[in-house]
TORTITOR-864023 format. One record per residue: residue number from 1; residue in one letter; z, y, x of N, C-alpha, C in turn. Coordinates in steps of 0.1 Angstrom, whole numbers, plus 5000, padded with zeros to 4 digits. Each point is the difference from the previous one (the first is absolute). Last residue first. Example, Ala and Ser with C-alpha at 12.3 -4.5 7.8 and 13.67 -1.06 7.14 Angstrom:
<atoms>
+-----+--------+------+------+------+-------+-------+-------+------+------+------+
! num ! residu ! n.pz ! n.py ! n.px ! ca.pz ! ca.py ! ca.px ! c.pz ! c.py ! c.px !
+-----+--------+------+------+------+-------+-------+-------+------+------+------+
!   2 !      S ! 5071 ! 4978 ! 5128 !  5000 !  5011 !  5009 ! 5008 ! 5011 ! 4992 !
!   1 !      A ! 4999 ! 4943 ! 5003 !  5000 !  5012 !  4991 ! 5000 ! 5012 ! 5009 !
+-----+--------+------+------+------+-------+-------+-------+------+------+------+
</atoms>
This chain:
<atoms>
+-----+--------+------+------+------+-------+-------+-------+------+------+------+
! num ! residu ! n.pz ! n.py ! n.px ! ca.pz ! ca.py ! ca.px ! c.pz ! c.py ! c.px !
+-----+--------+------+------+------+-------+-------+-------+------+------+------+
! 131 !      X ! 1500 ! 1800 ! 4749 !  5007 !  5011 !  5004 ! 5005 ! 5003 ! 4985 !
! 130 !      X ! 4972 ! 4963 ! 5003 !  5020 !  4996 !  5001 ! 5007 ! 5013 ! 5006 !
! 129 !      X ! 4952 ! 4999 ! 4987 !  5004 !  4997 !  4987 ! 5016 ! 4993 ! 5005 !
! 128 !      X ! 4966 ! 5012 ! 5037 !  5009 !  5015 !  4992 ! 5005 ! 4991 ! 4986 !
! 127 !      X ! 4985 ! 4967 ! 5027 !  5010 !  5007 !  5007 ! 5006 ! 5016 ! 4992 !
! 126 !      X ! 4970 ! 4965 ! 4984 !  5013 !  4997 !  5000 ! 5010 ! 5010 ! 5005 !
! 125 !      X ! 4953 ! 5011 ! 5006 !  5005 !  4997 !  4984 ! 5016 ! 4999 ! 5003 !
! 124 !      X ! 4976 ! 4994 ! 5037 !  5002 !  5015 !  5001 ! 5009 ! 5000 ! 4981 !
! 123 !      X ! 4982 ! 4960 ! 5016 !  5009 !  5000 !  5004 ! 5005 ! 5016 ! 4994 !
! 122 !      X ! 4963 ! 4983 ! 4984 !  5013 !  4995 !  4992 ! 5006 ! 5002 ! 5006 !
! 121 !      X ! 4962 ! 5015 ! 5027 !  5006 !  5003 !  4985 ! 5011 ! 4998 ! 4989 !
! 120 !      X ! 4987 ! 4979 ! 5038 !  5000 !  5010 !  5007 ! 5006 ! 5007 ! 4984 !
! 119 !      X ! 4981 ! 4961 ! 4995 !  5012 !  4997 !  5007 ! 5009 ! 5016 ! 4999 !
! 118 !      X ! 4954 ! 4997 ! 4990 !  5008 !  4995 !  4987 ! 5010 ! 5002 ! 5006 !
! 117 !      X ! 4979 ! 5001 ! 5038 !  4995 !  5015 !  4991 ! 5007 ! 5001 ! 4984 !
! 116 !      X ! 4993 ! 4958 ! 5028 !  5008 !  5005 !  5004 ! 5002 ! 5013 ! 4994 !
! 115 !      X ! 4970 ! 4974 ! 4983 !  5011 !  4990 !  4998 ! 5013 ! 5011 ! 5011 !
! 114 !      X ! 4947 ! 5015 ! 4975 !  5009 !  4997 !  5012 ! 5014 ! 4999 ! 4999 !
! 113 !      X ! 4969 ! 5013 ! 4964 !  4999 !  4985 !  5006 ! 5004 ! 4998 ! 5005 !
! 112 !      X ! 4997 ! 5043 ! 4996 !  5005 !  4993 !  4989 ! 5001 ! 4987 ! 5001 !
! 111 !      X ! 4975 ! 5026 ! 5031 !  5019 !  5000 !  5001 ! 5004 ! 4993 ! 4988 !
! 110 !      X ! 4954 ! 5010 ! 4998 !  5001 !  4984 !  5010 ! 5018 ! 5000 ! 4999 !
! 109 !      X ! 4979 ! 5040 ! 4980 !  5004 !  4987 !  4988 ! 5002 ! 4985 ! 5010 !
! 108 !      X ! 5006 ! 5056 ! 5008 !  4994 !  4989 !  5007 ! 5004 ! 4989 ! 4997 !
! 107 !      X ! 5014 ! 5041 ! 4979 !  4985 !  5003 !  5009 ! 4993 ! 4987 ! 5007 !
! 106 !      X ! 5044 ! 4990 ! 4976 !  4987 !  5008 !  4993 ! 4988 ! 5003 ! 5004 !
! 105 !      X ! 5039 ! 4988 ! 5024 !  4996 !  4991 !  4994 ! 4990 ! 5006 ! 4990 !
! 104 !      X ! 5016 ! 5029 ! 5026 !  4992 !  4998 !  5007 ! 4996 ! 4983 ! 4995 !
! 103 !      X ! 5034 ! 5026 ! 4976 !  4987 !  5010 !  5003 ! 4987 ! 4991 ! 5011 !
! 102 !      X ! 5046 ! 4985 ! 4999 !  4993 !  4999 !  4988 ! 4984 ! 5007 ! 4999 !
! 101 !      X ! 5027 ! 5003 ! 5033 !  4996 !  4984 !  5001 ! 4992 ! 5001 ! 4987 !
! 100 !      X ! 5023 ! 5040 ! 5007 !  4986 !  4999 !  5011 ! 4995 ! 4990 ! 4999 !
!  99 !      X ! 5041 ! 5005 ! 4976 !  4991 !  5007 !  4995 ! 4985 ! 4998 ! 5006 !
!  98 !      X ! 5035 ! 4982 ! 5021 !  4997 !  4999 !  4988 ! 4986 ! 5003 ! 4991 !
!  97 !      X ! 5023 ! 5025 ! 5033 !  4995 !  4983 !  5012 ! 4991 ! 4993 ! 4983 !
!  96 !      X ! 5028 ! 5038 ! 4993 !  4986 !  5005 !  5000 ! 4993 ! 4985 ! 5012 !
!  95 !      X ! 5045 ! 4995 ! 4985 !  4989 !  5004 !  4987 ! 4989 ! 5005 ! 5001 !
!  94 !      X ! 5029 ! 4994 ! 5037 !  4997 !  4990 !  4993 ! 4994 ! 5003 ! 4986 !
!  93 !      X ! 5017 ! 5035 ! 5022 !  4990 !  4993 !  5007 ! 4996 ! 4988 ! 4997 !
!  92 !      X ! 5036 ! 5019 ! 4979 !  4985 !  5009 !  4997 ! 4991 ! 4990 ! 5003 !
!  91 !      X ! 5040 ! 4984 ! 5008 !  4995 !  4996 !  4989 ! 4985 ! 5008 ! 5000 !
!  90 !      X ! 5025 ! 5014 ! 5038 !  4997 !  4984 !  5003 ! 4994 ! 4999 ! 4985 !
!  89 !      X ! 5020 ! 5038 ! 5003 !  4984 !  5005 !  5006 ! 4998 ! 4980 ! 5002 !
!  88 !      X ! 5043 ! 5006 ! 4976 !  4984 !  5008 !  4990 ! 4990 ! 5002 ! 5011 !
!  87 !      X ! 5040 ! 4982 ! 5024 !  4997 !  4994 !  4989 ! 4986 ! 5004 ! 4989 !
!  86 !      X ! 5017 ! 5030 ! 5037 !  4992 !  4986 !  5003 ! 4996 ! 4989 ! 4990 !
!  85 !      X ! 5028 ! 5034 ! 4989 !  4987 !  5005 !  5001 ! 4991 ! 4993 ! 5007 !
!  84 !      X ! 5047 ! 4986 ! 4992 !  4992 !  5003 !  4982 ! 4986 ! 5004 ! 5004 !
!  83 !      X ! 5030 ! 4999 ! 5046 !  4997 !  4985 !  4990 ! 4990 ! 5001 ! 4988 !
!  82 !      X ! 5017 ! 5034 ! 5035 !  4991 !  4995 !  4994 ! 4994 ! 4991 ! 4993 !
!  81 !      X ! 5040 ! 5020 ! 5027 !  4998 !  4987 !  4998 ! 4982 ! 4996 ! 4997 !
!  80 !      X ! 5030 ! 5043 ! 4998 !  5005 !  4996 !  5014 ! 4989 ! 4988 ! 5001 !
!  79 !      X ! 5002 ! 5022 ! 4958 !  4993 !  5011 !  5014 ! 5000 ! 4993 ! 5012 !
!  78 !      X ! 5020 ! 4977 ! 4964 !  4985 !  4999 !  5001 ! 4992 ! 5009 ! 5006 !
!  77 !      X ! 5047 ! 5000 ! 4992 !  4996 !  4989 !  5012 ! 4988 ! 4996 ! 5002 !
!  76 !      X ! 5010 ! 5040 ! 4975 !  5009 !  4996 !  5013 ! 4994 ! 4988 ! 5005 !
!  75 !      X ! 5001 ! 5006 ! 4957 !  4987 !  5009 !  5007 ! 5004 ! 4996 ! 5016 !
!  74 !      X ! 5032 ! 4979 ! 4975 !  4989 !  4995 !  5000 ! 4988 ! 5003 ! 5005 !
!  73 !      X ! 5041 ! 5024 ! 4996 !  5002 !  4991 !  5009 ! 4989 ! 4992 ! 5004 !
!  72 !      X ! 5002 ! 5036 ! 4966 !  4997 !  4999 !  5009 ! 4999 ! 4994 ! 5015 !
!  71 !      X ! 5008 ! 4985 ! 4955 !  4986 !  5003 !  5002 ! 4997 ! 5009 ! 5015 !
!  70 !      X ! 5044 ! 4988 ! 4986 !  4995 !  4986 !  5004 ! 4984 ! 5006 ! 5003 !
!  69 !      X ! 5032 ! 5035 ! 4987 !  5002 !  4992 !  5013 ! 4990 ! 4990 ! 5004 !
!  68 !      X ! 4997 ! 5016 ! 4954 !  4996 !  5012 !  5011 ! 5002 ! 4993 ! 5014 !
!  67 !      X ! 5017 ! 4977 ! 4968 !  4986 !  5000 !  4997 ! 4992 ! 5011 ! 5011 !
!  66 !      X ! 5046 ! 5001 ! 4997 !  4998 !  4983 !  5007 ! 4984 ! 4999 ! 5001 !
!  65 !      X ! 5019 ! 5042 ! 4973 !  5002 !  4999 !  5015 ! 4994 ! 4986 ! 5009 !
!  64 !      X ! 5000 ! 4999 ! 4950 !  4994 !  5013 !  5004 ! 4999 ! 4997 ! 5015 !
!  63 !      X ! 5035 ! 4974 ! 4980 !  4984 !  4996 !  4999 ! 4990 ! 5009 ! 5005 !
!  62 !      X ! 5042 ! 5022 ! 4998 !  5003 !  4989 !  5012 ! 4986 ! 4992 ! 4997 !
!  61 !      X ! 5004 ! 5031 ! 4965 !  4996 !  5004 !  5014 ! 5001 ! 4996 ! 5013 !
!  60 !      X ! 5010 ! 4983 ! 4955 !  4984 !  5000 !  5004 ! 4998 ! 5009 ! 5008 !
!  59 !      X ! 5049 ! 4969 ! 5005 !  4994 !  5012 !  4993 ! 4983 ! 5002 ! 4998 !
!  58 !      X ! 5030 ! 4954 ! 5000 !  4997 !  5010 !  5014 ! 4993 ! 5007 ! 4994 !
!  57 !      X ! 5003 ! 4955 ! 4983 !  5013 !  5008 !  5002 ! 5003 ! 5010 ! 5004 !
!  56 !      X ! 4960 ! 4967 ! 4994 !  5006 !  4999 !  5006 ! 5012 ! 5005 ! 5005 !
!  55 !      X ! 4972 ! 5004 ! 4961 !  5002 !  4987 !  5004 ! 5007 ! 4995 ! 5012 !
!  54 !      X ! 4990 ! 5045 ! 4982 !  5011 !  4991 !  4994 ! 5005 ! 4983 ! 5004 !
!  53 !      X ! 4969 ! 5030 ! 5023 !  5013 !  5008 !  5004 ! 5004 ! 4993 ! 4986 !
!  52 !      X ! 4962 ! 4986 ! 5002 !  5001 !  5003 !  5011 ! 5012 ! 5000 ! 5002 !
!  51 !      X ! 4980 ! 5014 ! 4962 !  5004 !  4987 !  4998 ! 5005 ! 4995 ! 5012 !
!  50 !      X ! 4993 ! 5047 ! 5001 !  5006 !  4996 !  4989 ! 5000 ! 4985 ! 5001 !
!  49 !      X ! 4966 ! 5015 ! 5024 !  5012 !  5001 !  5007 ! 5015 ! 4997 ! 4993 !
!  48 !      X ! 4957 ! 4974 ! 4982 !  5001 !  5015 !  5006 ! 5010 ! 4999 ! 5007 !
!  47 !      X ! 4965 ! 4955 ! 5004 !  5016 !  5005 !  4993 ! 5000 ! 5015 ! 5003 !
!  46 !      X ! 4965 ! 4969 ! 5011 !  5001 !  5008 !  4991 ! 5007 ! 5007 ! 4994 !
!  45 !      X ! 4992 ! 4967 ! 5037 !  5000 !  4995 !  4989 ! 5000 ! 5009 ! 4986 !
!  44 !      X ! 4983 ! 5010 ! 5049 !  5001 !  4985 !  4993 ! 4999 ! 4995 ! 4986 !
!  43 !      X ! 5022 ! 5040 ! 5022 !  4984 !  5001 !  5002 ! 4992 ! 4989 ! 4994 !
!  42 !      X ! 5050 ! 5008 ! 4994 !  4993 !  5014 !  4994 ! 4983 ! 4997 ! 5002 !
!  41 !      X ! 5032 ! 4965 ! 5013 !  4999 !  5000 !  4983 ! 4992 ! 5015 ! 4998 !
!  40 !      X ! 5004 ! 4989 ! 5049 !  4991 !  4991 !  4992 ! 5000 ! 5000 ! 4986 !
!  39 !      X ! 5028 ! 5031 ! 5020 !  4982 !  5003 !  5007 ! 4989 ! 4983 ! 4992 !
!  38 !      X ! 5056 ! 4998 ! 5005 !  4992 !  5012 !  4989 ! 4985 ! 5008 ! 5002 !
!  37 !      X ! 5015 ! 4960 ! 5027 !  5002 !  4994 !  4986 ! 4996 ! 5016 ! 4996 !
!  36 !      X ! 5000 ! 5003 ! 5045 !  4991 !  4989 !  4995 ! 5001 ! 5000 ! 4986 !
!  35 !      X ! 5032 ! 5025 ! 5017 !  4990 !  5011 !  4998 ! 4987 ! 4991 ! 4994 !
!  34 !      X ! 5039 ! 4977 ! 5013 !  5001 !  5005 !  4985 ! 4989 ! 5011 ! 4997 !
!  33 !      X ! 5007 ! 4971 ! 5038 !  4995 !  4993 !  4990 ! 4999 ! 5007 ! 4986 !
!  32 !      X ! 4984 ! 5024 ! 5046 !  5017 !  4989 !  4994 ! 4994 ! 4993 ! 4990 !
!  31 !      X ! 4959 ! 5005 ! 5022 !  5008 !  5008 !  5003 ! 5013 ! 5000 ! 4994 !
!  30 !      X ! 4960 ! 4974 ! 5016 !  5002 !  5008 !  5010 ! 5010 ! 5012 ! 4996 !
!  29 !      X ! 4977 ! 4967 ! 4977 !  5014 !  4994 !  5001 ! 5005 ! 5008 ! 5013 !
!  28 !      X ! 4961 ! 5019 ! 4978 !  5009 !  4997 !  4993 ! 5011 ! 4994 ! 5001 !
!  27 !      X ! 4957 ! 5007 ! 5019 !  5009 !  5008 !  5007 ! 5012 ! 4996 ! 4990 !
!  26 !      X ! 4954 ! 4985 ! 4986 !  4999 !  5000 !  5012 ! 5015 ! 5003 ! 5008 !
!  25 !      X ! 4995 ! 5009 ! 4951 !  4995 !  4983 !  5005 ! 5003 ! 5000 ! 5012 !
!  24 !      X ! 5003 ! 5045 ! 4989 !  5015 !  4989 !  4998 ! 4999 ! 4984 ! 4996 !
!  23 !      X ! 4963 ! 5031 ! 5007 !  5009 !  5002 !  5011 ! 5014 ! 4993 ! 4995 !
!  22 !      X ! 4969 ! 4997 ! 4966 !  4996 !  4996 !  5011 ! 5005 ! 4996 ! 5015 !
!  21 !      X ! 5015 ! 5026 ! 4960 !  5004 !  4989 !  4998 ! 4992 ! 4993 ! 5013 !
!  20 !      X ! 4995 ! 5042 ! 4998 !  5015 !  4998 !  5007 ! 4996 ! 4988 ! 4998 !
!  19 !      X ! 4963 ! 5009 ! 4987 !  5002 !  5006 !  5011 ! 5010 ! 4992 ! 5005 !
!  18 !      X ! 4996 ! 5008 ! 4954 !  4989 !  4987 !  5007 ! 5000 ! 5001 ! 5013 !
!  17 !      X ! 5022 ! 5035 ! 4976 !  5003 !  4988 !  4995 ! 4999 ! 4988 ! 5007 !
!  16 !      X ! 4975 ! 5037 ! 5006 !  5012 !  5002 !  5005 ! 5006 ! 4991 ! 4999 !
!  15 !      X ! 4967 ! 5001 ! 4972 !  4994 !  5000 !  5017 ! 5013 ! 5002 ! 5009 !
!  14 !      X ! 5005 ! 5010 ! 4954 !  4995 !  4983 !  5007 ! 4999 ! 5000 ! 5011 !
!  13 !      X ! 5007 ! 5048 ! 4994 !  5012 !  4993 !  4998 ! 5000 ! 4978 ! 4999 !
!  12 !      X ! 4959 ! 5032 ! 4996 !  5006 !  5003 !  5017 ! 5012 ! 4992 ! 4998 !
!  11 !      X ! 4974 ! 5000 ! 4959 !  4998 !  4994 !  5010 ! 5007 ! 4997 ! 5014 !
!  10 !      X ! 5016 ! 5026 ! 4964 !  5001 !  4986 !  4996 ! 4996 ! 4994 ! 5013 !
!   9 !      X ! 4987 ! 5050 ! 4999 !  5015 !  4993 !  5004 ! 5004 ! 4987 ! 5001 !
!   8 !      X ! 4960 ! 5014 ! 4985 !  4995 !  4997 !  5013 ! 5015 ! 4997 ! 5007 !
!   7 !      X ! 4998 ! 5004 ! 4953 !  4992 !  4988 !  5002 ! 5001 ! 5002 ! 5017 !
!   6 !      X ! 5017 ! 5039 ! 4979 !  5008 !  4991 !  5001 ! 4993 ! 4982 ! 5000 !
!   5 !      X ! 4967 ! 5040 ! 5004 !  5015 !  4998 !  5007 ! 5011 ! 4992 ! 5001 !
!   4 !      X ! 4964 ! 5006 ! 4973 !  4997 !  4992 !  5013 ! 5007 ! 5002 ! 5004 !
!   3 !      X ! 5013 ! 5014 ! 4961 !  5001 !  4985 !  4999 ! 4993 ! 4998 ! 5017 !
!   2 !      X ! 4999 ! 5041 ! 4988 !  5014 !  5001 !  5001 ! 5003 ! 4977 ! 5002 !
!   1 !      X ! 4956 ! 5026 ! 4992 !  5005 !  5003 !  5013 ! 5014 ! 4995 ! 5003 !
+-----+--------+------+------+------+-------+-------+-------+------+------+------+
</atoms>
């Protein structure tokens, strides 16, 4: 009991992880440069607050704070903006455009043959394999 727990903790906190860093692809030069830089070594690159606040001179509660600032700055613009969520409902949907070509290359072996339906397909490819 004690392990699903701290497994489902692990999880929520990636996900967290994976999230901000997201939003700080999309929003990121949207904020100083220094909230930018300590959000990018804590989400990015891995750094704790400790390495954070040595590397850059400034207590781990001045890191603490910036991290707190920037994430909310970031929610923030992504309440205002929608950018990250348009971004995952455009990929989804492309994966199920996909998915559907595929499926329907299967059920119907003439598509296989077909020079534009190939096309169609390597395009959707390219396109999620540069998200």
């Amino acid at each position: 009991m004690e392990d699903n727990i701290k497994i489902e903790a692990e999880l929520a906190e990636s996900t967290e992880f994976y999230k901000v860093s997201i939003l700080l692809d999309f929003y990121g030069q949207l904020l100083t440069a220094r909230q930018y830089e300590i959000l990018d070594m804590y989400y990015n690159n891995d750094y704790s607050l400790g390495e954070i606040a040595e590397e850059l001179g400034i207590s781990r509660q001045g890191v603490h704070d910036s991290i707190r600032k920037g994430r909310a700055a970031l929610e923030a613009y992504e309440a205002r903006l929608g950018l990250a969520a348009r971004f995952r409902e455009q990929e989804e949907s492309m994966k199920k455009a996909l998915s559907c070509l595929k499926k329907v290359e299967r059920e119907v072996p003439e598509a296989a043959g077909n020079e534009s339906f190939q096309e169609a397909v390597k395009a959707l490819e390219k396109v999620l394999d540069s998200l």
